[in-house]
TIMARPA-143967 format. One line per field, with one value per residue (C-alpha): residue number from 1; x, y, z. Coordinates in steps of 0.02 Angstrom, whole numbers. Layout:
REM TIMARPA-143967
seq: NUM:...
c1: X:...
c2: Y:...
c3: Z:...
END
This chain:
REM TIMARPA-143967
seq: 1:2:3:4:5:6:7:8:9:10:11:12:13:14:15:16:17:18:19:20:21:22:23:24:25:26:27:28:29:30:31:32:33:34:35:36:37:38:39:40:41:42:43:44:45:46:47:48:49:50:51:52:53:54:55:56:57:58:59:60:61:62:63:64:65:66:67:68:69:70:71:72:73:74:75:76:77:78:79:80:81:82:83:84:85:86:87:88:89:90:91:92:93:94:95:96:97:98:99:100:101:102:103:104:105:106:107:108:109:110:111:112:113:114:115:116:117:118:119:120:121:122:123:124:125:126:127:128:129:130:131:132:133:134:135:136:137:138:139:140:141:142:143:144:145:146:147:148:149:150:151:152:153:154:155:156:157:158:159:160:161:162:163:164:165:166:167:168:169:170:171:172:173:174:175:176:177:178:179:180:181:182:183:184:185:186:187:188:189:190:191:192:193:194:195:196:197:198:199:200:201:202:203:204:205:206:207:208:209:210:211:212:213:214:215:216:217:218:219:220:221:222:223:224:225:226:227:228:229:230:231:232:233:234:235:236:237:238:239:240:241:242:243:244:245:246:247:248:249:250:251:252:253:254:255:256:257:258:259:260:261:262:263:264:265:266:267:268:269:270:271:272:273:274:275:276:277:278:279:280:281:282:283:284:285:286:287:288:289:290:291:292:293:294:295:296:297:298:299:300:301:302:303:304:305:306:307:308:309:310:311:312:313:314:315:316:317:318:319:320:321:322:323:324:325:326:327:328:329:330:331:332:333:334:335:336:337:338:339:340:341:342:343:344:345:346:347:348:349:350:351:352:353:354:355:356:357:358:359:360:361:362:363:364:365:366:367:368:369:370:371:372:373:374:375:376:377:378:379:380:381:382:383:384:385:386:387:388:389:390:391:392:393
c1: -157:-85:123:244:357:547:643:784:958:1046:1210:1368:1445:1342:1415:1267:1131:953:832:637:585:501:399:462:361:210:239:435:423:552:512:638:664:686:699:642:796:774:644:741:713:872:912:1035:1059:1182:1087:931:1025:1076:923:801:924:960:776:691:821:743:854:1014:1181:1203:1400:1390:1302:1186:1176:1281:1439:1542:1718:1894:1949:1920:2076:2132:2281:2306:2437:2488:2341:2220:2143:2162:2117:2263:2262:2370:2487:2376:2215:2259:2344:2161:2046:2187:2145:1975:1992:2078:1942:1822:1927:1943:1769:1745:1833:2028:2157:2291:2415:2317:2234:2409:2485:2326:2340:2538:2509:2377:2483:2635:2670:2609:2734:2618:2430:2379:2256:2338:2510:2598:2580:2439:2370:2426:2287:2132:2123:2065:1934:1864:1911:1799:1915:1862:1787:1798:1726:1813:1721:1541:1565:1675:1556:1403:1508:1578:1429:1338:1474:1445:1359:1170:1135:1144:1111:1277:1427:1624:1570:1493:1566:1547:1676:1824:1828:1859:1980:2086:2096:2155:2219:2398:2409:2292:2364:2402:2298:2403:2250:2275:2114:2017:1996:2081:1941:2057:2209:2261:2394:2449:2550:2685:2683:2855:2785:2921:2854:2694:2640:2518:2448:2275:2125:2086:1911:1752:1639:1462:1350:1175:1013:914:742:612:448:354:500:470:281:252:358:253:78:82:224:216:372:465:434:482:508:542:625:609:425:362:242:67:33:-96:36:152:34:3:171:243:98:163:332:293:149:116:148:-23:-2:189:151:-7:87:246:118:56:222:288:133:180:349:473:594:553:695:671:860:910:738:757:910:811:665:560:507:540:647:602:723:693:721:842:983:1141:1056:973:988:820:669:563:582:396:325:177:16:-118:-270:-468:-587:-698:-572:-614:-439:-279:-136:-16:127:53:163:148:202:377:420:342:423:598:574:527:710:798:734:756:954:973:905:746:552:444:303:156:80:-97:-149:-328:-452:-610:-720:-803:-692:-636:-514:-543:-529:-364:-306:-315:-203:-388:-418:-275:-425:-528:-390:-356:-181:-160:-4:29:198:255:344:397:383:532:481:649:643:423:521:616:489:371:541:599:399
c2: 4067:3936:3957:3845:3736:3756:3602:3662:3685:3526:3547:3485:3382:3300:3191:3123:3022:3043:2962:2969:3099:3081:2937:2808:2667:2721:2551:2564:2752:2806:2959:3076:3195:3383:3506:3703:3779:3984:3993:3869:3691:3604:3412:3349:3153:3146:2992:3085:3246:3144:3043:3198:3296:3146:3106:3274:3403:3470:3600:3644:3594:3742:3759:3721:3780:3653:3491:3443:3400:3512:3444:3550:3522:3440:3373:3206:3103:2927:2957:2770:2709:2821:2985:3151:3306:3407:3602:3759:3822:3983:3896:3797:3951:4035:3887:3912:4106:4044:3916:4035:4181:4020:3982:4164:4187:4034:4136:4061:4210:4218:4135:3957:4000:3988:3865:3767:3800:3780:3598:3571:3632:3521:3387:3217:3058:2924:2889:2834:2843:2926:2968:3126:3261:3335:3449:3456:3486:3419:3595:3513:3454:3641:3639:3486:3404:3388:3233:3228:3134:3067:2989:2923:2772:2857:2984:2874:2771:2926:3053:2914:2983:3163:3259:3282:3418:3574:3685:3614:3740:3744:3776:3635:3473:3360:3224:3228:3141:2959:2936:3091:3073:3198:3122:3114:2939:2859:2710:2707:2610:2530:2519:2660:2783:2766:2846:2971:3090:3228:3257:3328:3359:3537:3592:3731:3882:3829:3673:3570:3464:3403:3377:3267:3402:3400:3507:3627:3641:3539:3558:3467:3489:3525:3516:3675:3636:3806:3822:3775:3609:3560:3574:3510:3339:3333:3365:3294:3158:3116:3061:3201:3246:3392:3424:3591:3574:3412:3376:3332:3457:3411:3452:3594:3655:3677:3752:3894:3901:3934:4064:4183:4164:4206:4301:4241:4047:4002:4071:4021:3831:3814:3873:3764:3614:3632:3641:3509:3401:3437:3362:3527:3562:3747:3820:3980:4033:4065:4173:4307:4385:4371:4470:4309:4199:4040:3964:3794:3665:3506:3336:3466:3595:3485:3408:3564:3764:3830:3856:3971:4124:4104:4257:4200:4322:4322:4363:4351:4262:4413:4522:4622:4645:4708:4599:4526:4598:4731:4763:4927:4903:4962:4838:4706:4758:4746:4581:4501:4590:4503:4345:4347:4419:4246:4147:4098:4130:4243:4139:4219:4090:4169:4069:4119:4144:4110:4267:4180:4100:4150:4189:4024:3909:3983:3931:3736:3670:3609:3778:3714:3595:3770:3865:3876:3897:3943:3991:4119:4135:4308:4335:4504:4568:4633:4725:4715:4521:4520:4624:4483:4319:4431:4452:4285:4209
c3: 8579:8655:8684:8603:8713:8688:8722:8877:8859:8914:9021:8925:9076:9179:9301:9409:9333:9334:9485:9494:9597:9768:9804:9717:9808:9905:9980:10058:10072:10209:10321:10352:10470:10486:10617:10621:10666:10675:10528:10428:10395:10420:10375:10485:10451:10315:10228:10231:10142:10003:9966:9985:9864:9736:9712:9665:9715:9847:9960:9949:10074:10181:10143:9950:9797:9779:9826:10014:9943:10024:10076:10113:9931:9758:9745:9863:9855:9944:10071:10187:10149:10184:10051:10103:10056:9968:10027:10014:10118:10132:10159:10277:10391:10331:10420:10561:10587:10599:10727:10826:10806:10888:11025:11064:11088:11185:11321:11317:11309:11155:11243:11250:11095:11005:11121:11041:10858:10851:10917:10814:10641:10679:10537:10584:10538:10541:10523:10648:10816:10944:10832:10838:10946:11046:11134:11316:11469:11360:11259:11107:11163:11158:10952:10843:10722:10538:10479:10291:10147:10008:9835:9838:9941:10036:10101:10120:10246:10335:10333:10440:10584:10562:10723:10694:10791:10686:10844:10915:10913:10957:11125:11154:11275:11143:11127:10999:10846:10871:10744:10829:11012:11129:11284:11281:11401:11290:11210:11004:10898:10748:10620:10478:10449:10311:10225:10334:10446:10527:10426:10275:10161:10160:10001:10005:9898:9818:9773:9866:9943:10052:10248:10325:10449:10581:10516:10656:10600:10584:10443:10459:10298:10305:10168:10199:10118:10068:10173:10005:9987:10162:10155:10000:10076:10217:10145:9959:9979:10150:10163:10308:10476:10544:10723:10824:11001:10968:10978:10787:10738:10649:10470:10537:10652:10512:10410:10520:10571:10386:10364:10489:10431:10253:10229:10042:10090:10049:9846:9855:9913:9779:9649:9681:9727:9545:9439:9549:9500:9318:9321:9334:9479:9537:9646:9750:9760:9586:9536:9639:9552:9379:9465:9479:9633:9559:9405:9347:9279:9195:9285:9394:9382:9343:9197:9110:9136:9228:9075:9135:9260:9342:9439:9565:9565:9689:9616:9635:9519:9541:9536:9683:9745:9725:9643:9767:9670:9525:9391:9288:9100:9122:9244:9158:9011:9077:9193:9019:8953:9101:9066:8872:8912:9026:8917:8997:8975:9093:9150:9253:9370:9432:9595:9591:9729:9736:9804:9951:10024:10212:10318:10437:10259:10242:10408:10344:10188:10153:10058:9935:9854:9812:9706:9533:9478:9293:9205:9066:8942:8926:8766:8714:8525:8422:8281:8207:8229:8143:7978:7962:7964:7853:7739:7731:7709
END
Protein backbone atom coordinates (compact mmCIF):
# COMPACT_ATOMS: atom_id res chain seq x y z
CA UNK A 1 0.00 0.00 0.00
CA UNK A 2 1.50 2.80 -1.02
CA UNK A 3 1.55 5.87 1.87
CA UNK A 4 -0.20 9.07 1.38
CA UNK A 5 1.85 12.31 1.27
CA UNK A 6 0.89 15.02 3.83
CA UNK A 7 1.50 18.47 2.62
CA UNK A 8 4.18 20.15 5.63
CA UNK A 9 3.38 22.58 8.04
CA UNK A 10 4.45 25.98 6.74
CA UNK A 11 6.18 28.44 9.29
CA UNK A 12 3.96 31.58 9.99
CA UNK A 13 6.90 34.24 9.65
CA UNK A 14 9.29 33.72 7.35
CA UNK A 15 11.67 36.35 6.79
CA UNK A 16 14.23 34.96 4.20
CA UNK A 17 13.16 33.96 0.79
CA UNK A 18 13.56 30.89 -1.03
CA UNK A 19 16.93 30.14 -3.41
CA UNK A 20 17.56 27.00 -5.62
CA UNK A 21 19.59 24.70 -3.97
CA UNK A 22 23.18 23.79 -4.85
CA UNK A 23 24.30 23.98 -8.28
CA UNK A 24 22.59 26.45 -9.76
CA UNK A 25 24.78 26.68 -12.98
CA UNK A 26 27.01 23.75 -13.73
CA UNK A 27 28.62 26.37 -15.88
CA UNK A 28 29.69 29.40 -13.14
CA UNK A 29 29.78 26.92 -10.28
CA UNK A 30 32.14 28.46 -7.56
CA UNK A 31 34.27 26.08 -5.35
CA UNK A 32 34.46 26.67 -1.91
CA UNK A 33 36.59 25.77 0.55
CA UNK A 34 36.64 23.85 3.82
CA UNK A 35 39.06 22.70 6.24
CA UNK A 36 39.04 19.40 8.67
CA UNK A 37 39.49 20.95 11.84
CA UNK A 38 39.47 18.11 14.82
CA UNK A 39 36.86 15.77 13.05
CA UNK A 40 34.79 18.71 12.04
CA UNK A 41 34.41 20.40 8.80
CA UNK A 42 34.64 24.01 9.40
CA UNK A 43 33.87 26.93 6.75
CA UNK A 44 35.84 29.78 7.49
CA UNK A 45 35.33 32.50 4.61
CA UNK A 46 32.37 34.37 5.65
CA UNK A 47 31.05 34.65 1.87
CA UNK A 48 31.36 31.07 1.47
CA UNK A 49 29.18 30.48 4.94
CA UNK A 50 26.42 32.37 3.62
CA UNK A 51 26.18 31.15 0.09
CA UNK A 52 26.65 27.35 1.11
CA UNK A 53 23.85 27.95 3.86
CA UNK A 54 21.40 30.21 1.63
CA UNK A 55 21.40 27.77 -1.29
CA UNK A 56 20.48 24.31 0.23
CA UNK A 57 21.01 24.86 3.96
CA UNK A 58 23.73 22.94 4.39
CA UNK A 59 25.57 23.24 8.04
CA UNK A 60 24.92 25.23 10.64
CA UNK A 61 27.07 28.61 12.15
CA UNK A 62 28.95 27.29 15.00
CA UNK A 63 27.74 30.14 17.56
CA UNK A 64 23.98 30.23 16.38
CA UNK A 65 21.08 27.93 15.90
CA UNK A 66 21.14 27.64 12.46
CA UNK A 67 22.28 29.51 9.89
CA UNK A 68 25.82 31.97 10.83
CA UNK A 69 24.09 34.91 11.89
CA UNK A 70 25.33 35.26 15.10
CA UNK A 71 26.02 38.94 16.25
CA UNK A 72 26.23 40.46 20.14
CA UNK A 73 22.51 41.46 19.93
CA UNK A 74 19.24 41.80 17.88
CA UNK A 75 18.71 45.09 18.67
CA UNK A 76 21.11 48.14 16.99
CA UNK A 77 20.71 51.74 17.13
CA UNK A 78 22.62 54.38 14.87
CA UNK A 79 24.80 56.23 17.21
CA UNK A 80 27.20 59.46 15.15
CA UNK A 81 26.86 57.84 12.33
CA UNK A 82 27.72 54.59 12.72
CA UNK A 83 25.06 51.22 14.07
CA UNK A 84 25.86 49.56 17.04
CA UNK A 85 24.85 46.89 18.85
CA UNK A 86 22.64 47.87 21.99
CA UNK A 87 23.59 45.54 25.20
CA UNK A 88 22.90 45.32 28.93
CA UNK A 89 24.63 46.50 31.59
CA UNK A 90 24.96 42.80 32.84
CA UNK A 91 25.97 41.36 29.57
CA UNK A 92 28.33 43.38 28.83
CA UNK A 93 30.20 42.99 32.54
CA UNK A 94 29.36 39.00 31.54
CA UNK A 95 31.56 39.09 28.02
CA UNK A 96 33.99 41.17 30.43
CA UNK A 97 34.39 38.17 33.05
CA UNK A 98 35.10 36.27 30.05
CA UNK A 99 37.74 38.23 28.55
CA UNK A 100 39.36 38.26 31.70
CA UNK A 101 39.12 34.30 32.30
CA UNK A 102 41.22 34.47 28.51
CA UNK A 103 43.73 36.76 29.50
CA UNK A 104 44.25 34.82 32.65
CA UNK A 105 45.11 31.81 30.98
CA UNK A 106 47.27 33.42 28.51
CA UNK A 107 49.63 33.73 31.50
CA UNK A 108 49.18 37.72 32.66
CA UNK A 109 48.55 37.92 36.54
CA UNK A 110 45.18 39.76 37.91
CA UNK A 111 46.73 42.83 38.30
CA UNK A 112 47.31 43.48 34.33
CA UNK A 113 44.37 41.45 33.65
CA UNK A 114 42.19 44.26 35.35
CA UNK A 115 44.47 47.10 34.60
CA UNK A 116 43.36 45.69 30.95
CA UNK A 117 39.65 45.30 31.20
CA UNK A 118 39.07 48.67 33.26
CA UNK A 119 40.67 50.51 30.19
CA UNK A 120 38.97 48.63 27.94
CA UNK A 121 35.21 49.37 29.76
CA UNK A 122 35.75 53.17 29.93
CA UNK A 123 33.00 55.20 27.90
CA UNK A 124 34.27 56.35 24.60
CA UNK A 125 33.26 60.24 23.48
CA UNK A 126 33.75 60.04 19.98
CA UNK A 127 33.88 57.47 17.12
CA UNK A 128 36.52 57.48 15.93
CA UNK A 129 40.14 55.61 14.99
CA UNK A 130 42.38 56.05 17.59
CA UNK A 131 39.72 58.12 20.05
CA UNK A 132 39.44 57.59 23.63
CA UNK A 133 41.47 55.78 25.79
CA UNK A 134 43.69 52.76 25.51
CA UNK A 135 45.46 50.38 26.68
CA UNK A 136 48.95 51.39 27.89
CA UNK A 137 52.26 49.01 27.05
CA UNK A 138 50.53 47.24 23.87
CA UNK A 139 48.36 44.83 26.30
CA UNK A 140 45.57 44.74 23.95
CA UNK A 141 47.05 43.46 21.56
CA UNK A 142 46.90 40.07 23.68
CA UNK A 143 42.72 40.59 23.72
CA UNK A 144 40.99 40.58 19.70
CA UNK A 145 38.43 43.27 19.51
CA UNK A 146 34.91 42.42 18.19
CA UNK A 147 34.10 43.05 14.70
CA UNK A 148 30.35 43.08 14.31
CA UNK A 149 27.76 42.92 11.62
CA UNK A 150 24.89 44.96 11.28
CA UNK A 151 21.78 44.27 8.54
CA UNK A 152 22.32 42.22 5.35
CA UNK A 153 24.48 44.57 3.48
CA UNK A 154 26.01 45.38 6.38
CA UNK A 155 27.43 42.02 7.10
CA UNK A 156 28.29 40.97 3.58
CA UNK A 157 30.66 44.03 3.50
CA UNK A 158 32.08 43.34 6.99
CA UNK A 159 32.26 39.43 7.21
CA UNK A 160 34.74 39.82 4.18
CA UNK A 161 37.21 41.28 7.23
CA UNK A 162 36.63 38.61 9.68
CA UNK A 163 39.90 36.27 10.53
CA UNK A 164 39.74 32.96 8.55
CA UNK A 165 41.59 30.86 10.52
CA UNK A 166 39.31 28.96 12.83
CA UNK A 167 42.39 27.27 14.56
CA UNK A 168 43.50 30.86 15.61
CA UNK A 169 42.96 31.68 19.39
CA UNK A 170 43.37 34.78 21.94
CA UNK A 171 46.78 33.74 22.19
CA UNK A 172 47.70 34.27 19.10
CA UNK A 173 50.12 37.55 17.70
CA UNK A 174 47.69 38.49 15.38
CA UNK A 175 47.21 42.16 14.73
CA UNK A 176 44.34 44.30 16.29
CA UNK A 177 41.39 45.25 14.61
CA UNK A 178 42.03 48.00 12.16
CA UNK A 179 39.25 50.04 12.96
CA UNK A 180 40.50 49.92 16.88
CA UNK A 181 44.13 50.50 17.15
CA UNK A 182 46.16 50.05 20.12
CA UNK A 183 49.18 52.16 20.05
CA UNK A 184 48.72 55.09 22.06
CA UNK A 185 51.26 57.52 19.72
CA UNK A 186 49.43 56.54 16.78
CA UNK A 187 47.85 59.41 15.11
CA UNK A 188 43.68 59.79 15.04
CA UNK A 189 41.94 59.22 12.00
CA UNK A 190 38.81 61.68 11.65
CA UNK A 191 36.65 59.25 9.34
CA UNK A 192 33.61 57.77 11.52
CA UNK A 193 33.27 53.68 11.46
CA UNK A 194 30.78 52.22 9.71
CA UNK A 195 29.02 50.79 10.51
CA UNK A 196 30.85 50.73 13.76
CA UNK A 197 33.25 47.20 14.21
CA UNK A 198 34.41 47.45 17.99
CA UNK A 199 32.02 49.37 20.05
CA UNK A 200 28.83 49.15 21.44
CA UNK A 201 26.22 50.74 23.26
CA UNK A 202 25.87 49.44 26.73
CA UNK A 203 22.42 50.19 28.44
CA UNK A 204 22.02 50.63 32.27
CA UNK A 205 19.72 48.62 34.38
CA UNK A 206 17.81 51.88 35.43
CA UNK A 207 17.24 52.64 32.02
CA UNK A 208 18.90 56.15 32.24
CA UNK A 209 20.70 56.48 29.95
CA UNK A 210 23.31 54.82 27.32
CA UNK A 211 27.36 54.51 26.70
CA UNK A 212 29.30 54.02 23.70
CA UNK A 213 31.75 51.41 25.26
CA UNK A 214 34.78 48.85 23.47
CA UNK A 215 33.72 45.09 23.18
CA UNK A 216 36.46 43.18 24.94
CA UNK A 217 35.74 40.17 22.92
CA UNK A 218 35.90 38.90 19.36
CA UNK A 219 33.36 36.70 17.97
CA UNK A 220 34.19 35.05 14.44
CA UNK A 221 31.23 32.83 13.05
CA UNK A 222 31.74 29.63 11.54
CA UNK A 223 29.41 27.02 9.12
CA UNK A 224 30.08 23.55 10.50
CA UNK A 225 28.92 21.21 7.63
CA UNK A 226 28.03 17.04 8.64
CA UNK A 227 30.48 14.37 7.15
CA UNK A 228 27.42 13.27 4.89
CA UNK A 229 26.92 17.58 3.98
CA UNK A 230 30.51 17.89 3.26
CA UNK A 231 30.81 14.74 1.18
CA UNK A 232 27.88 14.89 -0.53
CA UNK A 233 29.33 18.73 -1.78
CA UNK A 234 32.38 17.32 -2.80
CA UNK A 235 31.33 14.08 -4.58
CA UNK A 236 27.71 14.79 -6.09
CA UNK A 237 27.93 18.71 -6.48
CA UNK A 238 31.39 19.30 -6.84
CA UNK A 239 31.35 22.46 -5.80
CA UNK A 240 33.84 22.38 -2.13
CA UNK A 241 37.20 21.53 -1.39
CA UNK A 242 38.25 20.58 1.64
CA UNK A 243 41.71 20.81 2.90
CA UNK A 244 43.43 19.42 6.16
CA UNK A 245 46.77 21.14 7.31
CA UNK A 246 46.35 22.83 4.49
CA UNK A 247 47.01 20.38 1.73
CA UNK A 248 43.43 19.69 -0.17
CA UNK A 249 42.58 16.23 0.25
CA UNK A 250 41.29 13.92 -2.80
CA UNK A 251 37.76 12.68 -2.99
CA UNK A 252 39.23 8.97 -2.14
CA UNK A 253 41.13 10.44 0.69
CA UNK A 254 38.06 11.85 2.10
CA UNK A 255 36.22 8.96 1.63
CA UNK A 256 38.31 6.85 3.75
CA UNK A 257 38.94 9.48 5.99
CA UNK A 258 35.04 10.01 6.95
CA UNK A 259 34.80 6.11 7.21
CA UNK A 260 36.99 5.83 10.17
CA UNK A 261 35.47 8.65 11.76
CA UNK A 262 31.98 7.32 11.54
CA UNK A 263 31.72 3.85 11.25
CA UNK A 264 28.16 3.85 9.48
CA UNK A 265 29.28 6.78 6.90
CA UNK A 266 28.91 4.59 4.05
CA UNK A 267 24.76 3.85 4.90
CA UNK A 268 24.54 7.49 6.43
CA UNK A 269 26.00 9.27 3.12
CA UNK A 270 23.74 6.83 0.62
CA UNK A 271 20.87 7.44 2.39
CA UNK A 272 21.27 11.31 2.66
CA UNK A 273 22.64 11.20 -1.15
CA UNK A 274 19.16 9.77 -2.03
CA UNK A 275 16.67 12.15 -0.14
CA UNK A 276 18.85 14.95 -1.17
CA UNK A 277 18.37 13.76 -4.86
CA UNK A 278 14.61 13.85 -4.16
CA UNK A 279 14.36 17.45 -3.30
CA UNK A 280 14.12 17.40 0.84
CA UNK A 281 16.67 19.05 3.17
CA UNK A 282 17.71 16.21 5.75
CA UNK A 283 19.45 17.70 8.86
CA UNK A 284 21.39 15.48 11.35
CA UNK A 285 21.08 17.83 14.49
CA UNK A 286 17.47 18.03 15.18
CA UNK A 287 16.77 13.94 14.70
CA UNK A 288 18.61 12.70 17.29
CA UNK A 289 16.42 14.07 20.16
CA UNK A 290 13.24 12.48 18.34
CA UNK A 291 15.18 9.07 18.35
CA UNK A 292 15.89 9.40 14.57
CA UNK A 293 19.20 10.07 12.55
CA UNK A 294 17.83 12.45 10.26
CA UNK A 295 14.62 14.90 10.00
CA UNK A 296 13.78 16.19 6.64
CA UNK A 297 12.28 19.61 5.89
CA UNK A 298 10.89 20.98 2.82
CA UNK A 299 12.80 23.60 0.68
CA UNK A 300 14.52 24.04 4.46
CA UNK A 301 13.80 24.69 8.17
CA UNK A 302 12.80 28.47 8.23
CA UNK A 303 10.18 27.90 5.66
CA UNK A 304 8.47 24.59 6.91
CA UNK A 305 8.72 22.42 10.31
CA UNK A 306 10.86 19.06 9.54
CA UNK A 307 8.16 16.18 7.77
CA UNK A 308 9.46 13.18 8.46
CA UNK A 309 11.71 11.75 11.39
CA UNK A 310 13.80 9.15 9.04
CA UNK A 311 15.70 6.26 10.83
CA UNK A 312 18.63 4.78 8.43
CA UNK A 313 18.85 0.73 8.43
CA UNK A 314 21.62 -1.23 7.10
CA UNK A 315 20.48 -4.22 5.75
CA UNK A 316 21.34 -7.19 3.22
CA UNK A 317 19.41 -8.11 0.10
CA UNK A 318 19.94 -11.69 1.21
CA UNK A 319 19.42 -11.02 4.44
CA UNK A 320 22.32 -12.74 5.86
CA UNK A 321 23.11 -10.19 8.47
CA UNK A 322 22.26 -8.44 11.34
CA UNK A 323 20.44 -4.95 11.15
CA UNK A 324 22.70 -2.02 11.73
CA UNK A 325 20.36 -0.76 14.36
CA UNK A 326 17.50 -3.71 15.25
CA UNK A 327 14.55 -2.53 16.76
CA UNK A 328 12.34 -4.89 18.93
CA UNK A 329 8.53 -3.95 18.75
CA UNK A 330 8.47 -1.89 21.84
CA UNK A 331 10.93 0.45 20.68
CA UNK A 332 9.57 0.73 17.47
CA UNK A 333 6.42 1.21 18.91
CA UNK A 334 7.33 4.19 21.00
CA UNK A 335 9.87 5.97 18.36
CA UNK A 336 6.62 6.00 16.12
CA UNK A 337 4.79 7.72 19.57
CA UNK A 338 7.62 10.35 19.62
CA UNK A 339 7.25 11.23 16.26
CA UNK A 340 3.36 11.34 16.10
CA UNK A 341 3.59 13.61 19.73
CA UNK A 342 6.01 16.16 17.50
CA UNK A 343 4.12 16.18 14.85
CA UNK A 344 6.14 14.35 12.35
CA UNK A 345 6.12 10.88 10.46
CA UNK A 346 8.58 7.92 11.22
CA UNK A 347 10.17 7.03 8.02
CA UNK A 348 12.46 3.85 7.76
CA UNK A 349 15.11 4.36 5.08
CA UNK A 350 16.65 0.67 4.32
CA UNK A 351 20.14 1.26 2.51
CA UNK A 352 20.42 -2.19 1.15
CA UNK A 353 23.41 -4.28 0.36
CA UNK A 354 23.95 -6.36 -2.07
CA UNK A 355 25.38 -9.95 -0.75
CA UNK A 356 28.58 -10.02 -2.77
CA UNK A 357 29.88 -7.20 -2.54
CA UNK A 358 33.41 -6.72 -0.63
CA UNK A 359 35.17 -5.14 1.71
CA UNK A 360 37.80 -3.45 -0.97
CA UNK A 361 34.38 -2.02 -3.03
CA UNK A 362 33.57 -0.35 0.09
CA UNK A 363 36.77 1.39 0.34
CA UNK A 364 35.75 3.56 -2.98
CA UNK A 365 32.47 5.97 -3.05
CA UNK A 366 32.29 3.75 -6.31
CA UNK A 367 30.29 1.09 -4.24
CA UNK A 368 27.57 4.00 -3.81
CA UNK A 369 26.47 2.99 -7.69
CA UNK A 370 25.67 -0.83 -6.28
CA UNK A 371 23.12 0.08 -3.35
CA UNK A 372 19.61 0.27 -3.17
CA UNK A 373 18.09 2.73 -0.87
CA UNK A 374 14.32 2.28 -0.32
CA UNK A 375 12.15 4.05 2.11
CA UNK A 376 9.16 2.85 4.20
CA UNK A 377 6.28 5.18 6.20
CA UNK A 378 5.64 3.96 9.59
CA UNK A 379 2.24 4.84 10.71
CA UNK A 380 0.87 3.56 13.90
CA UNK A 381 -2.92 2.33 14.28
CA UNK A 382 -5.37 3.78 16.86
CA UNK A 383 -8.16 1.69 17.39
CA UNK A 384 -10.01 4.37 19.07
CA UNK A 385 -9.35 6.68 15.99
CA UNK A 386 -10.53 3.12 13.11
CA UNK A 387 -14.16 3.21 15.54
CA UNK A 388 -14.53 6.40 14.43
CA UNK A 389 -14.00 6.41 10.33
CA UNK A 390 -16.05 3.05 10.41
CA UNK A 391 -18.74 5.34 12.51
CA UNK A 392 -18.83 8.30 10.56
CA UNK A 393 -18.72 6.04 6.89
Amino acid sequence: MRAAFRAPRRRPRVRLQYQAALPVNLEERSVFRAQLVNQHILVCEPGHCQEIYSKGFFGKGVLSRAGPDHSLSERWEEHQGSFLPVVSQSRYEQLLCQAGAALSAQGLDSEAVSQTLLRLSQPVQELRKGAGPEPEGGACAHLPLQSSEVGPEAKRARRSDLNPDPTQDLSSDSEPDQDVTCDPGSEPDPEPLVPGPGFVLVESDSQVGREVRRTPQHFTEYLQLSLEEAFFLVYTVGCLSVSQFQEPLSIIQLWRKFCSMQPDFVSSFAAYQFLRSRGWVPKGGGGAKYGADLTLYRKGPPFYHASYSVVVLKVCDAFKDSALRPFSWRSLAALSRITANVSKELMLCYVIYPADLSDAELDSPVCLQRLKVQEVIVSRWVSSRERAEQDDV
